[in-house]
Structures are given as structure tokens and as C-alpha cells.
PASE-351221 format. One record per residue (C-alpha): residue number from 1; residue in three letters; chain; z, x, y. Coordinates in Angstrom, 2 decimals. Example, Ala and Ser with C-alpha at 12.3 -4.5 7.8 and 13.67 -1.06 7.14 Angstrom:
2
(dodo 1 'ALA' 'A' (7.80 12.30 -4.50))
(dodo 2 'SER' 'A' (7.14 13.67 -1.06))
//
This chain:
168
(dodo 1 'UNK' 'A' (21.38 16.71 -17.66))
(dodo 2 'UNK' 'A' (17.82 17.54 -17.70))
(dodo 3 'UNK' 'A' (15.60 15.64 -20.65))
(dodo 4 'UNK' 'A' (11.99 17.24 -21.04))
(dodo 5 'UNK' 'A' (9.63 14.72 -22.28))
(dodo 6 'UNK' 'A' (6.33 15.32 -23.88))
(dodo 7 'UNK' 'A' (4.72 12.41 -25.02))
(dodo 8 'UNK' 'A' (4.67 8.97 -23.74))
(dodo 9 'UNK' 'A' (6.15 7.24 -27.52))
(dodo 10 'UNK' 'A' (9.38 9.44 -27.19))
(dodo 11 'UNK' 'A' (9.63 8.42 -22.83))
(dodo 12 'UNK' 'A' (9.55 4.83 -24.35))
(dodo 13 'UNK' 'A' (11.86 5.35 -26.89))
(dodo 14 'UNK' 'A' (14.37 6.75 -24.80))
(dodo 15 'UNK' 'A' (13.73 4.54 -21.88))
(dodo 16 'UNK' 'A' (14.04 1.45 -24.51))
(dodo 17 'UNK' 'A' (17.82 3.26 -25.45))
(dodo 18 'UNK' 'A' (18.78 3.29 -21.65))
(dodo 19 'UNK' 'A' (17.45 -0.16 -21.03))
(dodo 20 'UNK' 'A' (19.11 -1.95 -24.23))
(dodo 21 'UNK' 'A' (22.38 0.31 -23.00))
(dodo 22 'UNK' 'A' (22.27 -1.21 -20.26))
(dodo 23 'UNK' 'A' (21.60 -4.88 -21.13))
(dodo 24 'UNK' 'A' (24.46 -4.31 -23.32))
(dodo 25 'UNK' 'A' (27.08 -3.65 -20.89))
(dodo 26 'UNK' 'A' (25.28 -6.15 -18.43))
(dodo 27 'UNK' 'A' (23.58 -9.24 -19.60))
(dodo 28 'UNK' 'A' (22.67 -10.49 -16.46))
(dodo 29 'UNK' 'A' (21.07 -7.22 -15.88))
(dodo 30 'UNK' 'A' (18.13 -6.78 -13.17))
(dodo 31 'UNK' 'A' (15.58 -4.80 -13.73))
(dodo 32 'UNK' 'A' (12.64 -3.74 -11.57))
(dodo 33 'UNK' 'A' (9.65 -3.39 -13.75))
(dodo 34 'UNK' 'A' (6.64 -1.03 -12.90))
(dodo 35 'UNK' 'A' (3.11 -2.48 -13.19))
(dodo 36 'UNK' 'A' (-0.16 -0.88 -14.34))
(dodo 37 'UNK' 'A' (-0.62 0.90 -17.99))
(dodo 38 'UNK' 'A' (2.29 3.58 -18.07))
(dodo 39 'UNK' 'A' (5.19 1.38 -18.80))
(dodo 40 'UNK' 'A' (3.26 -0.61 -21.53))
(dodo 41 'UNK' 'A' (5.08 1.79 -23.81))
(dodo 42 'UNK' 'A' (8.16 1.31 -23.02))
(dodo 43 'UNK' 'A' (7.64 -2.63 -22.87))
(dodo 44 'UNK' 'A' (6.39 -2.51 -26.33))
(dodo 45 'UNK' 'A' (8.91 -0.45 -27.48))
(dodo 46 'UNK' 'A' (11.29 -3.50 -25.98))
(dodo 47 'UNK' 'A' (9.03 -5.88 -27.55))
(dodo 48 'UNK' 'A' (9.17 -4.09 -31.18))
(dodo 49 'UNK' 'A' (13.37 -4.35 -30.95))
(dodo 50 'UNK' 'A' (13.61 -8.03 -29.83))
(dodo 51 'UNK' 'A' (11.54 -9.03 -32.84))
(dodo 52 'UNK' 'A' (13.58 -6.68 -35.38))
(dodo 53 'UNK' 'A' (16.85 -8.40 -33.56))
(dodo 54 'UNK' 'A' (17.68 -4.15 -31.90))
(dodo 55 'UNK' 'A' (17.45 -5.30 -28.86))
(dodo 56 'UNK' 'A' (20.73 -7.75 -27.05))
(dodo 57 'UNK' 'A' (19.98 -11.29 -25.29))
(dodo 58 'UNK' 'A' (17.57 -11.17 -22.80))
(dodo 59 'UNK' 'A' (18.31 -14.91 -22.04))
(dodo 60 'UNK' 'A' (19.71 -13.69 -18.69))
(dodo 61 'UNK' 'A' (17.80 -10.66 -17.93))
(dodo 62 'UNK' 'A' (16.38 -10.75 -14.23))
(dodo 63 'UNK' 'A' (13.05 -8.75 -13.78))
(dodo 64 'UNK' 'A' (11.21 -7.94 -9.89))
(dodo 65 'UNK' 'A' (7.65 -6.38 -10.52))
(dodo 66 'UNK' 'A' (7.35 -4.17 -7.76))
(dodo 67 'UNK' 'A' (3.34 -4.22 -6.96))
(dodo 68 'UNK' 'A' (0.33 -6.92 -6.98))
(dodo 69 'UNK' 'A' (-2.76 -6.80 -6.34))
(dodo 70 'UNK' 'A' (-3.72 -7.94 -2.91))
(dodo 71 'UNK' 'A' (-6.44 -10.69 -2.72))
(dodo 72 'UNK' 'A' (-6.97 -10.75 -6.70))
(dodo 73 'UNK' 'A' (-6.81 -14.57 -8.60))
(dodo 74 'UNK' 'A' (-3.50 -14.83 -9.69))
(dodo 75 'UNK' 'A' (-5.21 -15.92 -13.00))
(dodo 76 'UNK' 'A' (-7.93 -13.04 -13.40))
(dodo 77 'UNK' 'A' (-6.44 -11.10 -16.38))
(dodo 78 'UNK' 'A' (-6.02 -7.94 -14.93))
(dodo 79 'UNK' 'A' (-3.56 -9.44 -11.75))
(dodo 80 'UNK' 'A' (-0.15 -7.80 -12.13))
(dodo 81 'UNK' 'A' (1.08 -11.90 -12.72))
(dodo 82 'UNK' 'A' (-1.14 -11.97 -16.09))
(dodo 83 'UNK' 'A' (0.16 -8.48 -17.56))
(dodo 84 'UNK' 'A' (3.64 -9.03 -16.47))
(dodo 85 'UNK' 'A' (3.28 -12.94 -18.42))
(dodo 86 'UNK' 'A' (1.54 -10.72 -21.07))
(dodo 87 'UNK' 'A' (2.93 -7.85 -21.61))
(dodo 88 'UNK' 'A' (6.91 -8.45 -20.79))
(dodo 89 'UNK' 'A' (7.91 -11.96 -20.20))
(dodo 90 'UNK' 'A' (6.02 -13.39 -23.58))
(dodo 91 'UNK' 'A' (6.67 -10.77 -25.80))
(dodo 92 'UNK' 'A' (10.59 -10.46 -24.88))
(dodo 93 'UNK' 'A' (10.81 -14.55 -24.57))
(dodo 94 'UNK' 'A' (12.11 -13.85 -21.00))
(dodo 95 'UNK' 'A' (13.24 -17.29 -18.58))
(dodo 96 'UNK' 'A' (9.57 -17.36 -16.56))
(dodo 97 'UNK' 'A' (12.23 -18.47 -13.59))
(dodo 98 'UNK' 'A' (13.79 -15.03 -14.00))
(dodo 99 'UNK' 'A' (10.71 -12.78 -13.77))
(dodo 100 'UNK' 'A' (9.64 -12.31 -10.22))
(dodo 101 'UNK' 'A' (6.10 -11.11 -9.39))
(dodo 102 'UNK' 'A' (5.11 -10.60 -5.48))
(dodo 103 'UNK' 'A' (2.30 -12.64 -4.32))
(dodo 104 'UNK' 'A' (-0.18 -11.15 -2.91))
(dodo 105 'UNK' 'A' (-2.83 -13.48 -1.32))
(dodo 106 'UNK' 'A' (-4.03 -13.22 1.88))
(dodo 107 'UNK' 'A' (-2.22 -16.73 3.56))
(dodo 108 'UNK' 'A' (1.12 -14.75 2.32))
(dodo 109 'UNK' 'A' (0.81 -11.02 2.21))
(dodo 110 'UNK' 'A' (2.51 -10.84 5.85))
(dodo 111 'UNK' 'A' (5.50 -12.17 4.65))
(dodo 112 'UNK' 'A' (5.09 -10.48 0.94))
(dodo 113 'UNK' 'A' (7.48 -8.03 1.18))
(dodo 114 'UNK' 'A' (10.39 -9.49 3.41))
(dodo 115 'UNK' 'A' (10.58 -12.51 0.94))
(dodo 116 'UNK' 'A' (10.84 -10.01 -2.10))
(dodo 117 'UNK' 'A' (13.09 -8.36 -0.73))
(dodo 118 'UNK' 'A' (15.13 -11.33 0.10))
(dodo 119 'UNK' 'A' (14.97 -12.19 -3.21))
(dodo 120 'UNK' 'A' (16.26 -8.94 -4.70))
(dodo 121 'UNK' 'A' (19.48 -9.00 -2.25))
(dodo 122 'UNK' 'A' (19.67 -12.32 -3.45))
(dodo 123 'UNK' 'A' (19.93 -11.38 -7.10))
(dodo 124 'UNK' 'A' (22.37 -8.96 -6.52))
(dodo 125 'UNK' 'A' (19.93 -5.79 -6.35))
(dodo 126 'UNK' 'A' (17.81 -3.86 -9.18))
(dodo 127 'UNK' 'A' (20.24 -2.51 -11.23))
(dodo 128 'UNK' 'A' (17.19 -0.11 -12.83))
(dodo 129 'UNK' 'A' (14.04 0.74 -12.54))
(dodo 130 'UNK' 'A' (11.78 0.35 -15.86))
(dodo 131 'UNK' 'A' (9.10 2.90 -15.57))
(dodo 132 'UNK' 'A' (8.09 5.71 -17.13))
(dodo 133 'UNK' 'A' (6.64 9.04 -15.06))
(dodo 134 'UNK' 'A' (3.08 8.87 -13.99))
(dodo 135 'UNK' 'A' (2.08 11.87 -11.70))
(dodo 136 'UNK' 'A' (-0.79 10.25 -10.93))
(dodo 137 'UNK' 'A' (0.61 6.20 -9.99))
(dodo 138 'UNK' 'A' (1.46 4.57 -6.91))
(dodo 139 'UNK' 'A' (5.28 4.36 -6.00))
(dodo 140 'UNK' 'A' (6.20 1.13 -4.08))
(dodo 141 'UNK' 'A' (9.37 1.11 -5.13))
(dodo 142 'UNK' 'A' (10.23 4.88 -3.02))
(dodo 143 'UNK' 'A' (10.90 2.94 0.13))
(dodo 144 'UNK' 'A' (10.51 -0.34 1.89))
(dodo 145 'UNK' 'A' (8.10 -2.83 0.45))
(dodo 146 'UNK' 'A' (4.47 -2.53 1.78))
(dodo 147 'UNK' 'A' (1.01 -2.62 2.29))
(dodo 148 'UNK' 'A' (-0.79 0.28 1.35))
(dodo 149 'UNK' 'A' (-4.55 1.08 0.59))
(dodo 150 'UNK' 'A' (-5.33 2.49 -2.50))
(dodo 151 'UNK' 'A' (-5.16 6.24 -2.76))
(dodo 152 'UNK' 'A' (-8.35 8.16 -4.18))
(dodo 153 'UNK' 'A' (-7.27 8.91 -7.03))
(dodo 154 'UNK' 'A' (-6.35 5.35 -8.12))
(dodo 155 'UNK' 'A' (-10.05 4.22 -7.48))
(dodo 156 'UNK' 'A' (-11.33 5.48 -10.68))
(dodo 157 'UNK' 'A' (-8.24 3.34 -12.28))
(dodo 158 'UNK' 'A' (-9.90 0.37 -10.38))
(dodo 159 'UNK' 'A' (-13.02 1.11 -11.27))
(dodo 160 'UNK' 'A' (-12.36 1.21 -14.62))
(dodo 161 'UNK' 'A' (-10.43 -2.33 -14.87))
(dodo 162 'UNK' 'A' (-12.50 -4.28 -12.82))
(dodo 163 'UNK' 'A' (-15.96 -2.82 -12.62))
(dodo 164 'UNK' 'A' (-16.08 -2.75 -9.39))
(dodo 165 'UNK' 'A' (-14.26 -1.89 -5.98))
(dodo 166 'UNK' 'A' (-14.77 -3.10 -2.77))
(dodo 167 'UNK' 'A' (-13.15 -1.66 0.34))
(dodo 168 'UNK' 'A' (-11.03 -4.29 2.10))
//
């Protein structure tokens, strides 16, 4: 079945259907979460149906972001650690031992992606994805965890968040 989508409210509305689906059937769910501004939608949407009690237990509810930053604070406000604790673990009261962000400094961005990895085997594997599309974002989660430079067009994105950008 094909679904055409016009508008980012309906994607999260829809998207926040599938998800609480899903947690329904599977409280333990996992759930790979996409980082940036295009799922903040959908993780409102989320947010909205926990606090009207539409949305079921997320007290077991596993979450992997799938990017970071590399060589940003892990406290500046725009590091993928801050909006995750922001914008999905607060607002959905998620287990902070549950909700896995990569690290992303420079003593551990060799081993970044093998040890996330790991730890998604180790939870059993991402049941779903949480995004919604974005013609225009970065896909880490396509293949095998890695490094990757910013493309071109995600430079005015950078820009715009943090003033500045510097090539590494």
C-alpha cells in the first residue's frame, strides 16, 4: 500500500499511529530514532499522547539515535545528546539507561560505530525506525555505521544552528 503524504502534521500523526501500534503489541519495543529537526513532529506528536494517557507504557521502550555530531560538547545544546534528552527522553519520561546516543568525540569516534552496533545486537535489533522523510537529510541508518563528512547541502543546516562551520 502506497500512503501519499503532504504535510509534515499528518507524517507525524500517522507515524505516532504506527509507533503506539507497535509499542502496543511490543512493550519492550526498540526503536531507532532519527536526529536533526524532521522527526520533531512526530516526537511531539508522541509527546502530546503520553500526556493525554493515548499513548501505552514507554517504561520499557529501548531507543538508538542513529547520528552525533563529531567533536561537538556533549553539553552544547544543539549536540544530538541535548535534543534527544530534550526532545524524546524528557517529554515521553523514557529510562535515560534505555536511550542510547553514539558518542562522538575524538578519543572514541574509531570505535563509535562498532560499539553501537554491539549494542543494538545486544538489544535484540531496531525493531523500527522513527523518522519521517527528508529529501534533503543525511541517512546513517542505510548501511553500516560511519564516518561521513557533511554533504553540501547540509552546510547551510549547520550554518544555521551553530553560526559557524569549520572544515575538520
Amino acid at each position: 500500500m502506497e500512503v501519499g503524504i503532504t504535510d509534515r502534521a499528518s507524517a507525524a500523526v500517522i507515524a505516532a499511529d504506527a509507533v503506539a501500534e507497535l509499542l502496543s503489541r511490543k512493550p519492550d519495543l526498540v526503536i531507532g530514532i532519527a536526529t536533526g529537526s524532521t522527526p520533531l513532529a512526530l516526537y511531539a506528536e508522541l509527546a502530546a499522547r503520553r500526556t493525554q494517557g493515548r499513548l501505552p507504557g514507554c517504561a520499557r521502550l529501548t531507543s538508538f539515535a542513529l547520528d552525533e555530531y563529531v567533536g561537538i560538547d556533549l553539553g552544547h545544546p544543539q549536540s544530538y545528546h541535548q535534543v534527544v534528552a530534550r526532545e524524546w527522553t524528557a517529554p515521553l519520561a523514557l529510562r535515560h539507561d534505555l536511550v542510547h546516543v553514539p558518542s562522538a568525540s575524538a578519543e572514541t569516534l574509531d570505535t563509535a560505530g562498532p560499539r553501537c552496533e554491539a549494542a543494538i545486537r545486544a538489544a535484540g535489533g531496531i525493531d523500527v525506525r522513527a523518522a519521517l522523510p527528508d529529501p534533503d537529510a543525511t541517512d546513517s541508518a542505510r548501511g553500516r555505521r560511519r564516518r561521513d563528512d557533511l554533504p553540501f547541502r547540509a552546510v547551510p543546516v549547520a550554518l544555521r544552528r551553530f553560526g559557524a562551520c569549520t572544515p575538520g
